[in-house]
C-alpha positions as CSV (number, residue, x, y, z in Angstrom):
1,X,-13.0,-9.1,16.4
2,X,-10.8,-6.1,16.5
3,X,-10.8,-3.2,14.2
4,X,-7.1,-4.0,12.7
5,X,-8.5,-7.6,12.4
6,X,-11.0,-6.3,10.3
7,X,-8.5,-4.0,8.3
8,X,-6.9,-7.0,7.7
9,X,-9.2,-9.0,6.7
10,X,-10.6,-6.5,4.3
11,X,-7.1,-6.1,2.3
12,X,-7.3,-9.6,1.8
13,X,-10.5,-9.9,0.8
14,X,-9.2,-6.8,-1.7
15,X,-5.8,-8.9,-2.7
16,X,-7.8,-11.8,-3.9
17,X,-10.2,-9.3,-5.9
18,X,-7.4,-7.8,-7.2
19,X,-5.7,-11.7,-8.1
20,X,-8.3,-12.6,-10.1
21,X,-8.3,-9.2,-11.8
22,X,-4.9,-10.2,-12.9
23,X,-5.6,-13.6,-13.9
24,X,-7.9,-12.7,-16.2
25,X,-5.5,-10.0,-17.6
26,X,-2.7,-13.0,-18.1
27,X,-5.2,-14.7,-19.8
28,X,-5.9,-11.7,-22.5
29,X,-2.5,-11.0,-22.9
30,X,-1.3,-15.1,-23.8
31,X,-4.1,-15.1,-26.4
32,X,-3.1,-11.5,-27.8
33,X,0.6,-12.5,-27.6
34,X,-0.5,-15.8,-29.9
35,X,-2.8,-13.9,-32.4
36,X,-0.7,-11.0,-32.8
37,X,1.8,-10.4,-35.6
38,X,2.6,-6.8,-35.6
39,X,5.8,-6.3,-33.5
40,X,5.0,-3.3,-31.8
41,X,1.6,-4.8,-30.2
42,X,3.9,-7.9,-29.6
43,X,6.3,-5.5,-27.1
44,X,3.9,-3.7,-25.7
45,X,1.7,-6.8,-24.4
46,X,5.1,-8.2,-22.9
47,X,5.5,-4.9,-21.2
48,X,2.1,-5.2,-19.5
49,X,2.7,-8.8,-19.5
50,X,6.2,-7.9,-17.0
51,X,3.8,-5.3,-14.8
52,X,0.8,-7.9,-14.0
53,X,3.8,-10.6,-12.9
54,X,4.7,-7.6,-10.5
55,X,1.9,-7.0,-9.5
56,X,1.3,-10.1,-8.7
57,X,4.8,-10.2,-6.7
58,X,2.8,-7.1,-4.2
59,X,-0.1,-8.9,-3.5
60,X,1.9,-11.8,-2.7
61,X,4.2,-10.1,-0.4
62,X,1.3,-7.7,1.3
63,X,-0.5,-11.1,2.1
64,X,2.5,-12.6,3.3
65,X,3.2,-9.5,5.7
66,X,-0.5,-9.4,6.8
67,X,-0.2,-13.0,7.8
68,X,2.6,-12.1,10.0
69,X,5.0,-14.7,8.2
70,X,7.7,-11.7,6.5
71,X,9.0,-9.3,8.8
72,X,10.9,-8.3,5.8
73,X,8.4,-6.5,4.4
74,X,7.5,-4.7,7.5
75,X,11.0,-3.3,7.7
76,X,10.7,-2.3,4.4
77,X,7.3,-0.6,4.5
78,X,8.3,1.3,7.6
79,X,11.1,2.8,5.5
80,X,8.5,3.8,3.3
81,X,7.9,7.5,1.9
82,X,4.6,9.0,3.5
83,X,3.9,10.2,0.2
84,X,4.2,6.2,-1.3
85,X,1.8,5.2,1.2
86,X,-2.2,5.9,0.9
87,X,-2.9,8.6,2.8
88,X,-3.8,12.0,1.2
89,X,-2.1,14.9,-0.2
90,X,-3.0,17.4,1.9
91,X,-2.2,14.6,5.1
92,X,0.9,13.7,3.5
93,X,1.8,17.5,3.4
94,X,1.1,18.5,6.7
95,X,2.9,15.3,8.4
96,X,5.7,17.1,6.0
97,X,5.6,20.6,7.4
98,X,5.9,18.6,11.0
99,X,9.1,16.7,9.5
100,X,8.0,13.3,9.1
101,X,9.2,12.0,6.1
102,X,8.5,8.3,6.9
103,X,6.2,5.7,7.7
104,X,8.7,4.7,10.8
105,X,9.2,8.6,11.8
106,X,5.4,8.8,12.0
107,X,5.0,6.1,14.7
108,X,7.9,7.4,16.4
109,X,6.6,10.8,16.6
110,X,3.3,8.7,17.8
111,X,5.5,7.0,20.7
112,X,6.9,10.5,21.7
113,X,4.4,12.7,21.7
114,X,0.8,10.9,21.5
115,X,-1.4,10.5,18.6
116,X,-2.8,13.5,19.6
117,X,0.3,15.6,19.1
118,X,-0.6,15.3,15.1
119,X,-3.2,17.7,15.9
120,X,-0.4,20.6,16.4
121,X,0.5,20.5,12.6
122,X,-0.6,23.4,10.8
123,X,-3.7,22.4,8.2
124,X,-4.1,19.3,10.5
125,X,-7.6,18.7,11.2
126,X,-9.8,15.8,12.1
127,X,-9.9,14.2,8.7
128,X,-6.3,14.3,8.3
129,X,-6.1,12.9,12.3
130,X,-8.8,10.1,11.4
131,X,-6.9,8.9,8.2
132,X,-3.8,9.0,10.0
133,X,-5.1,6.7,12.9
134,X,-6.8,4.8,10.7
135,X,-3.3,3.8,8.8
136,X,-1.4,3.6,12.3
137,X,-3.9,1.2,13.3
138,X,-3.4,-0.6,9.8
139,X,0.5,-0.7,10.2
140,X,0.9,-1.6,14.0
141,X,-1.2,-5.1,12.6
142,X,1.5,-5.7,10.3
């Protein structure tokens, strides 16, 4: 099995963690939203109750685009910020000093100059160059 294989395979093992996570969450929050009279608790659990339903809404589009099905979302993602995505701070700040401001210009840079040209970027050493292969190799399975 190949190593984005097993990327994969990992974020959805982590998605479904994450699902039933939620589920039990939407279960709290029905029973609060029946027992509760004060208003204020009433608004806030709706609030939450709106963020788990987007939540939900991720993991079932970061499923979707692992299984290959939406290339939607891969468009999207490579439009991404670096600094929305998981890597680091001080990663994310040194792709910045070399001007790469997204997840697409990133794996251009990759195309043009190697992964190896990362390594010119001041601050840029081989943690920074193993996370940022690491999430190549995690985006190019997309």
């Amino acid at each position: 099995m190949s190593k984005g294989k097993n990327t994969t395979d990992e974020i959805l093992k982590a998605s479904h963690r994450v699902e039933l996570f939620v589920r039990k969450i939407e279960k709290t929050i029905q029973k609060a939203v029946t027992y509760e009279s004060d208003k204020k608790i009433k608004n806030d659990i709706e609030f939450l109750a709106e963020f788990v339903e987007t939540q939900r809404k991720v993991i079932h589009e970061t499923r979707t685009a692992l299984q290959g099905v939406s290339d939607v979302y891969v468009e999207n993602y490579l439009d991404r910020e670096i600094s929305a995505t998981p890597l680091s701070t001080r990663t994310f700040l040194c792709l910045r000093s070399g001007d790469i401001r997204t997840v697409r210009e990133l794996l251009a840079y990759k195309e043009k100059h190697g992964i190896n040209g990362l390594l010119r970027f001041r601050n840029f050493g081989t943690k920074s160059f193993d996370e940022v292969v690491n999430f190549i190799n995690a985006v190019e399975t997309l």
